[in-house]
C-alpha positions in Angstrom: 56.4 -18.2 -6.7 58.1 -19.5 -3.6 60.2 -17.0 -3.3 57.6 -14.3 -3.5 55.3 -16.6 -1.1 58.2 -16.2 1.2 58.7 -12.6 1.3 54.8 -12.5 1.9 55.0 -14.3 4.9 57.9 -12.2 6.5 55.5 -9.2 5.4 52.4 -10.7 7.3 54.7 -11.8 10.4 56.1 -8.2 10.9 52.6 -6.6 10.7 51.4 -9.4 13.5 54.1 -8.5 15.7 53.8 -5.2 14.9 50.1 -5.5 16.4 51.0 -7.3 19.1 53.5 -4.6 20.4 50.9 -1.9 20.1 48.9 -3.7 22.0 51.2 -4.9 24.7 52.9 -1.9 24.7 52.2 2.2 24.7 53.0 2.8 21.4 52.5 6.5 19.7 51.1 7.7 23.2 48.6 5.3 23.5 48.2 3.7 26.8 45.3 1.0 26.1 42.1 1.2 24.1 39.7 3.9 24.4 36.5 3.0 25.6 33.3 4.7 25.2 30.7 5.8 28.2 28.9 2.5 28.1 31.8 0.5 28.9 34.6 3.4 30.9 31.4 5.0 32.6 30.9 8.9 33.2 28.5 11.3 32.2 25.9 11.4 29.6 24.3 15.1 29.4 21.6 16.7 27.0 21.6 20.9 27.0 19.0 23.1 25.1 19.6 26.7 23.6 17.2 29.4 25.2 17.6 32.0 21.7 15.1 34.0 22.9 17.4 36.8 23.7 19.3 36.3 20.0 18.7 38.1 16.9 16.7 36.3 14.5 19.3 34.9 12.2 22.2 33.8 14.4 21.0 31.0 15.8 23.6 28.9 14.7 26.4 31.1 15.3 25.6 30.9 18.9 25.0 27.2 19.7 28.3 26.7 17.4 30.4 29.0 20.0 28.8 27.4 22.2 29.6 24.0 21.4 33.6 25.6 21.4 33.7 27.0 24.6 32.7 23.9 26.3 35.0 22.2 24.7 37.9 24.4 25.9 36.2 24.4 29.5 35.9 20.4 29.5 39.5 20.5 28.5 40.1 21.6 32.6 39.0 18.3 33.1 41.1 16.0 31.7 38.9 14.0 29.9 40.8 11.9 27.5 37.8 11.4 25.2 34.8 13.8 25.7 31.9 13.8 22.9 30.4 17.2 22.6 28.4 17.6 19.4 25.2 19.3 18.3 21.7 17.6 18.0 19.5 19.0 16.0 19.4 23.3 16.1 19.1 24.0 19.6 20.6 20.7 21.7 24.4 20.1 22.9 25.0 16.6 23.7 27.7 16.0 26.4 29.3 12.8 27.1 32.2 12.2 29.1 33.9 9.0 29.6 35.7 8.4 33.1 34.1 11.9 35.3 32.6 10.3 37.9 32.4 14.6 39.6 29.1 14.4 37.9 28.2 17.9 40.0 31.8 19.7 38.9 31.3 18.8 35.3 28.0 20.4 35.6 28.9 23.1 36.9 31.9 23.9 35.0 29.7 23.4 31.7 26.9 25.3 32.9 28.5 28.1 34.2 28.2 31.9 32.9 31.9 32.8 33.6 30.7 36.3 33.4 31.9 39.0 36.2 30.4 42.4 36.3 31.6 45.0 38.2 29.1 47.2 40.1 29.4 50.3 42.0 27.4 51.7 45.2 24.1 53.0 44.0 20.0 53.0 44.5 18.1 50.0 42.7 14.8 51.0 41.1 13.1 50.5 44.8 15.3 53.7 46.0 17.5 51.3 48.0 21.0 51.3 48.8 22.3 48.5 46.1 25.3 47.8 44.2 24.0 49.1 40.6 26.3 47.9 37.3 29.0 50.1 36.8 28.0 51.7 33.4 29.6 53.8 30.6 28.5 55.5 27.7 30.9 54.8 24.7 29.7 56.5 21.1 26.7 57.7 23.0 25.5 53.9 24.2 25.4 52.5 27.3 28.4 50.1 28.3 28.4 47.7 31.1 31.9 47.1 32.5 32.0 42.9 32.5 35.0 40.5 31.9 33.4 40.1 28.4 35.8 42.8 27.7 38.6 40.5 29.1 41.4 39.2 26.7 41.3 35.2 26.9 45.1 35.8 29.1 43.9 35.7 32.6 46.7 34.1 35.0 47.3 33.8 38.9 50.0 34.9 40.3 51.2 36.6 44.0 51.5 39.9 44.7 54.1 41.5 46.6 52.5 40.8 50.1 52.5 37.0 48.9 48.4 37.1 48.1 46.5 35.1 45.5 46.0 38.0 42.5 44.1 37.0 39.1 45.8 39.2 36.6 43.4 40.2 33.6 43.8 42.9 30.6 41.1 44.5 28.7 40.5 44.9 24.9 40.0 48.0 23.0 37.1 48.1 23.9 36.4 47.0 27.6 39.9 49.7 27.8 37.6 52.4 26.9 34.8 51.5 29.5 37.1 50.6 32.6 39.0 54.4 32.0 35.7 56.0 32.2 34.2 53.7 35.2 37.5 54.0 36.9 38.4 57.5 36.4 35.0 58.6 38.1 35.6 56.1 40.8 38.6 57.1 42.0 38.8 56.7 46.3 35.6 54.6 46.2 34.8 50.6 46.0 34.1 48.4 42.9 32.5 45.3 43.5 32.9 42.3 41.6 29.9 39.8 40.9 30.0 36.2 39.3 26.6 35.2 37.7 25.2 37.6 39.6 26.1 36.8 43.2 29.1 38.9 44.8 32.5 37.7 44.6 33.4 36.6 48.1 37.1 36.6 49.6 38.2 34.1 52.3 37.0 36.9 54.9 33.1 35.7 53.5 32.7 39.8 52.2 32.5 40.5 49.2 35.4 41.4 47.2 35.0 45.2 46.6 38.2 47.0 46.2 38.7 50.3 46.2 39.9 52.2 43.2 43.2 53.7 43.6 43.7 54.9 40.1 42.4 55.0 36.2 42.5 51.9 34.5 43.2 51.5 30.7 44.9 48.4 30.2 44.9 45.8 33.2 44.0 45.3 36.2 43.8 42.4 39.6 41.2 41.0 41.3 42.7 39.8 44.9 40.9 38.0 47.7 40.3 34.6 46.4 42.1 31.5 47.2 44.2 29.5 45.2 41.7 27.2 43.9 39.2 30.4 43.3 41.7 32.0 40.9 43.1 29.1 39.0 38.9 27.9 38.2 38.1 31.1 37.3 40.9 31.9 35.0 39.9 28.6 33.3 36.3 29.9 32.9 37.6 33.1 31.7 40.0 32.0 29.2 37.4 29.4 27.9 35.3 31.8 26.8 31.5 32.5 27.6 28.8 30.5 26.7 26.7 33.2 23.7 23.6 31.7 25.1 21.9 30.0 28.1 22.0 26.3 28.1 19.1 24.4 30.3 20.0 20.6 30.8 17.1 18.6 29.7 18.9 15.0 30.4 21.8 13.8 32.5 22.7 10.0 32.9 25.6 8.8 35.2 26.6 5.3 34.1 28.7 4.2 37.3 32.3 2.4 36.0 31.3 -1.0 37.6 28.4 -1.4 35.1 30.8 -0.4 32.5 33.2 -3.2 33.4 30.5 -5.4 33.6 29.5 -4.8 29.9 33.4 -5.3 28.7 33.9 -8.4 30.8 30.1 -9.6 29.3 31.2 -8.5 25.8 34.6 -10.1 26.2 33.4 -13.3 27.4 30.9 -13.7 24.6 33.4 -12.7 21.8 35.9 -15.4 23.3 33.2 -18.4 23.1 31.8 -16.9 20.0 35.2 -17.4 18.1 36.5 -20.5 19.4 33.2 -22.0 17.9 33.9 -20.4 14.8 37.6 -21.6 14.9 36.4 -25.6 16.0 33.8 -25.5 13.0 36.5 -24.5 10.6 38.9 -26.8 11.8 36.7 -30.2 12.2 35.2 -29.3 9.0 37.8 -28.1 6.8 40.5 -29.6 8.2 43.5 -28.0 7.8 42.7 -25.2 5.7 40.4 -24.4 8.8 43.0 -24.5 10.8 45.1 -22.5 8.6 42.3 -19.6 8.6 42.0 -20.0 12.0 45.5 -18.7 12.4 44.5 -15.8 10.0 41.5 -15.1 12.1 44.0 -14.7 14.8 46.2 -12.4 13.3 42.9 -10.7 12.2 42.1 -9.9 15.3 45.4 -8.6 16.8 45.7 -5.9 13.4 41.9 -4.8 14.0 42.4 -3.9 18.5 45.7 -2.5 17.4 44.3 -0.4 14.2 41.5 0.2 17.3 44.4 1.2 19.6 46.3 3.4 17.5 43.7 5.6 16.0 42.1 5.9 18.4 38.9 4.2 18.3 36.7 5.0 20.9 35.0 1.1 21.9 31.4 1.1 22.7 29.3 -1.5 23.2 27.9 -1.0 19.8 31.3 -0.6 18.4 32.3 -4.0 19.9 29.1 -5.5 17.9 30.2 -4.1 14.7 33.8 -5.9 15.3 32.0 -8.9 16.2 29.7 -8.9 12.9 33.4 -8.6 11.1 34.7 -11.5 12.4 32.0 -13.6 11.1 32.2 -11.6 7.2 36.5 -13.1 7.9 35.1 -16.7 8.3 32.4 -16.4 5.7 35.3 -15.3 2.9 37.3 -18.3 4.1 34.4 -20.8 3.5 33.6 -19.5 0.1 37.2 -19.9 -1.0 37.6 -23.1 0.7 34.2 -24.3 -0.8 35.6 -23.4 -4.3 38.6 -25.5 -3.5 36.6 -28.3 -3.3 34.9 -28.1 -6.4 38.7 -27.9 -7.7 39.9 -31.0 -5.7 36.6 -32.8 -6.9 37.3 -32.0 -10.8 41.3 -33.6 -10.7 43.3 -30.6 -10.0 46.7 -30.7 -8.0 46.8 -28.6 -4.8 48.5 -25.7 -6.4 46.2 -25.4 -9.0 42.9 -26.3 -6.5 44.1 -23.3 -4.4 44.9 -20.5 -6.6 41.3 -21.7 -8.3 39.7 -21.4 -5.7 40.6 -17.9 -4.7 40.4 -16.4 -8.1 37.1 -17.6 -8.2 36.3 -17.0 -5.3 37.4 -13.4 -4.9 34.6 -12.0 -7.3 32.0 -13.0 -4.9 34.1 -11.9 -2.1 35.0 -8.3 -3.6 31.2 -7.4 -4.5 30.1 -8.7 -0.7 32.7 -6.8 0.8 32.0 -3.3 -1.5 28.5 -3.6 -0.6 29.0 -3.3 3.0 31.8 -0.9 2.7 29.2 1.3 0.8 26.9 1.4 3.7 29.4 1.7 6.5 30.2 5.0 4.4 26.5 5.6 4.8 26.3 5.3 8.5 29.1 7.2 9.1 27.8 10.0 7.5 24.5 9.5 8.7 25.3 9.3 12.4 27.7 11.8 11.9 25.3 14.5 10.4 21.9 13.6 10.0 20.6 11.8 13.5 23.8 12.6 15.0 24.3 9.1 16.9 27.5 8.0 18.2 26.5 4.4 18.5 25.6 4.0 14.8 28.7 5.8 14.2 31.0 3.9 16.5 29.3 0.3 15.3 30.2 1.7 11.4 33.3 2.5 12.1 34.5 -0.6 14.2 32.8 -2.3 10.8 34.9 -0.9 8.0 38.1 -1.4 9.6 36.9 -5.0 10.4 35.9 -5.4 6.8 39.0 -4.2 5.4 40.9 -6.2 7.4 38.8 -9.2 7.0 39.4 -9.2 3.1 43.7 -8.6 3.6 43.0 -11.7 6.5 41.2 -14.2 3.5 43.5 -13.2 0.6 46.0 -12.6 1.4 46.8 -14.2 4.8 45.6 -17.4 4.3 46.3 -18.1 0.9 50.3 -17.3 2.0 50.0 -20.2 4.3 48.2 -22.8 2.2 50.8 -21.9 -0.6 53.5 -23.2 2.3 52.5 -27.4 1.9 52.2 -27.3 -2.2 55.3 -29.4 -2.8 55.4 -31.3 0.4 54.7 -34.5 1.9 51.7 -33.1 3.5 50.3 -31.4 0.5 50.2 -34.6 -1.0 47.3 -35.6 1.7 45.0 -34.2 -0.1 42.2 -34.9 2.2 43.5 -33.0 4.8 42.6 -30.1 2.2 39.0 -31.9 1.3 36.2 -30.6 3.3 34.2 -32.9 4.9 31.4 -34.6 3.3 28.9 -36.8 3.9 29.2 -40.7 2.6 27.0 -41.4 0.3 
């Protein structure tokens, strides 16, 4: 029994410093913890579907590709941690921790990232306009756009040293650019974005004129550096299948954010110290014992946190919290069996391996129970009302519980097993809770 105590303890020593390397150091990648919007700050953004345009039918398709392209175009960004999800059939929630561009984010998302080429024409007034440049392919009308574009747009520098973004056409955009070109041969095609012209550096509108057919690729030259390289982005992220209106936007400035954290911190701290001072005064030193559990409780949980990642929110950080208190309440039914144990005549071996046994069964069917509905709220805020908090707060939960029940068994039981057989396990009311005199 010693022996295997022993090996135990060298087990639960190697996972604590395991945990306190991971979270002392950038282990795997990870830098530091991930915190959520509440606490990092950044952008909190609500978009609705317009599917009056769409078939009947593909609704879903649509706000799905949408959801995908704004994740490739948030990608630009850098953001670390962005939450884009659907709510409901129409909405796009957008949350991203640590932007504080709140106008380039929306931009970027909101963008059409369509160009359309036009050629000199008459509008329907009978004036002088640049009209789409159209062609009719299997006998329907075509408009030449960079929806034909491959996703393989670069920048790169022409011979003269100018900015050039380099794009190549499918099978199908191929088809439409020979006929549009070939036509247009000696004359201008302008370029539009979202329906404004594409201006060069010169402030006129970037309207080349065709030197040849083209088939396969092409170059669009006059913009700047920074022109080209965001609008290669947009292009290779795709376009958005339907318009998205923003129906909510909330900035949450990173002071307020470090306001909650120290807050949450501070409150945590006090919160377990009392727990710790309780254990101890009244259970003497098993308290103190699972006080030292407690600690290496915590360590495991911010490094499990750490390494996942978890992304901490403030909910998150209450579901850890309400953990820390199911630890302590394991510990004080074991210990409570323990003195029913001492009470009866038992040794201290025998009081403590009593007391968990009988313990445990009370302790397994608590823990289950709450397992069970972190399961639940996972896979309601996941699917059904679509909430990160409840989903961050049930997921900070059931790694808590899990490693509340390893913390109580296991943990603590290895380091009251340490003083059977010694001088101070024969002080047996240093293993008595405290009780009243009578």
């Amino acid at each position: 029994m010693a022996k295997r105590n022993t090996i135990v303890l060298f087990i639960i020593l190697a996972i604590f410093a395991f945990a306190v390397c991971a979270l002392v150091y950038p282990l795997f990648d990870r830098e530091e913890l991930r915190l959520g919007l509440d606490l990092q700050g950044g952008i909190h953004m609500v978009y609705q579907a317009d599917f009056s345009d769409l078939e009947p039918g593909t609704e879903a398709e649509a706000i799905d590709g949408a959801v995908a392209v704004i994740e490739r175009r948030i990608n630009v960004l850098g953001v670390t941690e962005p939450l884009i999800q659907k709510q409901g059939s129409d909405r796009i929630l957008v949350e991203l921790p640590g932007v504080g561009e709140a106008e380039k984010a929306k931009e970027l998302i909101g963008a059409t990232a369509l160009l359309e080429f036009r050629e000199q024409g008459v509008d329907e007034e009978g004036n002088a306009a640049w009209v789409p440049a159209t062609a009719t392919i299997d006998g329907e009308e075509k408009t030449l756009t960079s929806g034909y574009f491959k996703e393989n747009t670069y920048v790169g520098q022409g011979s003269l040293s100018q900015i050039l973004l380099y794009f190549e056409w499918n099978e199908e955009g191929s088809a439409i650019s020979g006929e549009v070109t070939g036509r247009l041969i000696g004359q201008p095609l302008a370029i539009f974005l979202s329906g404004e012209p594409l201006l060069g550096d010169d402030g006129l509108p970037i309207a080349p004129i065709v030197q040849s057919q083209i088939t396969d690729r092409g170059q669009v030259e006059g913009l700047s550096l920074q022109e080209a390289t965001e609008l290669s982005q947009l292009l290779n992220a795709g376009r958005i299948p339907v318009p998205l209106n923003p129906v909510y936007e909330q900035t949450v400035s990173p002071t307020l954010g470090a306001d909650f954290i120290d807050m949450s911190l501070l409150a945590g701290l006090i919160g377990i110290i009392l727990v710790m001072l309780f254990m101890i005064i009244y259970y003497r030193l098993p308290g103190a014992l699972a006080s030292l559990a407690l600690i290496f409780y915590g360590a495991v949980v911010l490094a499990v946190f750490k390494l996942i990642p978890v992304t901490l929110t403030l909910a998150g950080i209450g579901g850890f919290v309400l953990s820390i208190g199911m630890a302590v309440d394991a510990n004080v039914l074991i210990f409570e069996r323990m003195k029913e144990e001492f009470a009866t005549g038992r040794t201290l071996g025998a009081a403590i391996e009593a007391g968990f046994n009988r313990a445990w069964m009370a302790i397994r069917d608590s823990n289950v129970t709450t397992i069970i509905v972190c399961v639940i709220l996972i896979w309601l805020g996941s699917s059904i009302v679509e909430s990160a908090p409840v989903t961050g707060f049930a997921v900070t939960l059931l790694i808590g519980v899990l490693a509340s029940m390893f913390s109580a068994i296991i943990v603590t039981r290895t380091l009251l097993r340490l003083f059977v057989g010694t001088k101070l396990g024969k002080r047996t009311w240093l293993f008595s809770a405290h009780r009243e005199k009578k």
